[in-house]
C-alpha positions as CSV (number, residue, x, y, z in Angstrom):
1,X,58.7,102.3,48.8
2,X,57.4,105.9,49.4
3,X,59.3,109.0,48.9
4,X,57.9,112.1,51.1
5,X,58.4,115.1,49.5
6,X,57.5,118.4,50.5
7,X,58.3,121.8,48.8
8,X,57.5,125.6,50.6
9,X,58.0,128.9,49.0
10,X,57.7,132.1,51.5
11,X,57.8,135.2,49.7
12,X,58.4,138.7,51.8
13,X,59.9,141.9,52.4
14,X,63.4,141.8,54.3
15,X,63.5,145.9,55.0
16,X,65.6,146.1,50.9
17,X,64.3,143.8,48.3
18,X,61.7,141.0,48.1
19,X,62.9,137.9,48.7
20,X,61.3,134.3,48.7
21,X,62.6,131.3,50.6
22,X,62.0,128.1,49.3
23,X,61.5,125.2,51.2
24,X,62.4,121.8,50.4
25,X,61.9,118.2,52.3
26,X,62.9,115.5,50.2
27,X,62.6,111.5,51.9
28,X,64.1,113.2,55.0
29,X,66.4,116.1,54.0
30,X,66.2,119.3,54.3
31,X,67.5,122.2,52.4
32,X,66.2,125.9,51.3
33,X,67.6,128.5,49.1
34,X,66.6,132.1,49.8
35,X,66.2,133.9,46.0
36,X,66.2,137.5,46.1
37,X,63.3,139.4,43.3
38,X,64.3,143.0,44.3
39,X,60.9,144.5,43.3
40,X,58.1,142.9,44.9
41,X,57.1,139.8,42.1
42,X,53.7,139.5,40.8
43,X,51.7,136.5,41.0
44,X,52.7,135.8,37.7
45,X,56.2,136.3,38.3
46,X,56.2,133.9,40.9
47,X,54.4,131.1,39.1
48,X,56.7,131.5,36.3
49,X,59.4,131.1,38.7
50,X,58.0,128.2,40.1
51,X,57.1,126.6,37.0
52,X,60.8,127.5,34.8
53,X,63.5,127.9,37.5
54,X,62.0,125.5,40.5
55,X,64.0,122.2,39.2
56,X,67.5,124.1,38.9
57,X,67.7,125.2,42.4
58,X,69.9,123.6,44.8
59,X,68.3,122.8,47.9
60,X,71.0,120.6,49.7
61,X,74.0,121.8,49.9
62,X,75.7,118.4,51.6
63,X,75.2,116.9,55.4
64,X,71.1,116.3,55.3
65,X,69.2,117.6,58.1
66,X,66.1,116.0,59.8
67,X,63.1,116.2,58.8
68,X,59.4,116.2,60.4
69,X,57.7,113.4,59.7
70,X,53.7,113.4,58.4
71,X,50.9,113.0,60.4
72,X,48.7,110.6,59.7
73,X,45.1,112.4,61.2
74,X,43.6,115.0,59.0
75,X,43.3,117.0,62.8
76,X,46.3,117.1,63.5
77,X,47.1,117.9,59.8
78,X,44.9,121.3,60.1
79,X,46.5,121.8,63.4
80,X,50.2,122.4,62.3
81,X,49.2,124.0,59.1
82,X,47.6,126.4,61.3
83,X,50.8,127.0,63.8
84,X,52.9,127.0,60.7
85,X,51.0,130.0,59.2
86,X,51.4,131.7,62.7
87,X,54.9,131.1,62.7
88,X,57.7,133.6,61.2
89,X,58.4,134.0,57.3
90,X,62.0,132.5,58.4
91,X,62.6,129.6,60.1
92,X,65.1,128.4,62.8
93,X,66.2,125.7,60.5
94,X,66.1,127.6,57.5
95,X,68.3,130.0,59.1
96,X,70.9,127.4,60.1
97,X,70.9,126.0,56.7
98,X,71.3,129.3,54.7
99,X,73.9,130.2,57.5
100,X,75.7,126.7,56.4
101,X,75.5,127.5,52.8
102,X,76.9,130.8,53.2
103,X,79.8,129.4,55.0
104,X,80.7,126.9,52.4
105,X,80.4,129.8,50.0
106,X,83.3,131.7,52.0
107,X,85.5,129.2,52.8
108,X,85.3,128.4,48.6
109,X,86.2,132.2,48.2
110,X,88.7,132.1,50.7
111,X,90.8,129.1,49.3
112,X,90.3,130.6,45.9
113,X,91.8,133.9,47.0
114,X,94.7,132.4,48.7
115,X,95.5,130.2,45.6
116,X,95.5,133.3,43.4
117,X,97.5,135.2,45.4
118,X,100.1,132.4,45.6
119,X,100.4,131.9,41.9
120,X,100.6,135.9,41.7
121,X,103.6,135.4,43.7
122,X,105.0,132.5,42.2
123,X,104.7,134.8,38.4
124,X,106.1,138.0,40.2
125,X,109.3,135.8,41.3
126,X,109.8,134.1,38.1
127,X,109.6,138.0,36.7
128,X,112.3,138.5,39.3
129,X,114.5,135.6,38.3
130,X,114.3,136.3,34.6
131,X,115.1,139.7,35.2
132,X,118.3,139.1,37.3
133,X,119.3,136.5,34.6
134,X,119.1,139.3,31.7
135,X,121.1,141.8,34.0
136,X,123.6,139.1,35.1
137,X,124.3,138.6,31.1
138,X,124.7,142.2,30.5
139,X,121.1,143.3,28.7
């Protein structure tokens, strides 16, 4: 049994900060995290990134994606690692996956907020109750 794995890590200037996208293809998933450096990294700073942080990023997020699979002639090889050099710093599918993650990430938020707020609720009536109670008994 063979495992394909396949790791990319695109680092450029969004307009603001510095920001690196990192590619991962693991036996047929795909996921990518986008990590933001502010200040444009060194290439020190980014193989100390690489090398200390690399294994504690989460690339899949849940549902895998589909992945390319390897060409077998060294041709055809050089061939897409030239159109991949010519292609943007962000791809289509790294865009839909960031877009996904980002959506998890707000509907998380959004349940978290509407818990909150009901247990807020839930004090300020009991606040309420006790409140009548002490009035009703004359204090």
């Amino acid at each position: 049994m063979q495992i394909s794995v396949s790791s990319t890590l695109t680092v450029y200037h969004d307009g603001q900060f510095w920001v690196g996208l990192a590619e991962h293809v693991e036996d047929g998933r795909y996921g990518v995290v986008r990590i933001v450096f502010g200040a444009e990294p060194s290439d020190e700073e980014i193989q100390k990134f690489v090398t200390s942080k690399w294994e504690k990023l989460s690339f899949f997020g849940g549902e895998p994606a589909e992945a390319s699979k390897p060409a077998k002639n060294p041709k055809r090889r050089a061939r897409e690692a030239a159109k991949t050099l010519k292609r943007p710093a962000m791809s289509t599918k790294a865009q839909q996956a960031l877009a996904a993650q980002r959506e998890a990430l707000k509907q998380e938020s959004a349940h978290a907020r509407s818990q909150r707020r009901t247990e807020e609720a839930d004090a300020r009536y009991e606040q309420r109750k006790l409140k009548r109670k002490q009035k009703h008994r004359g204090h």
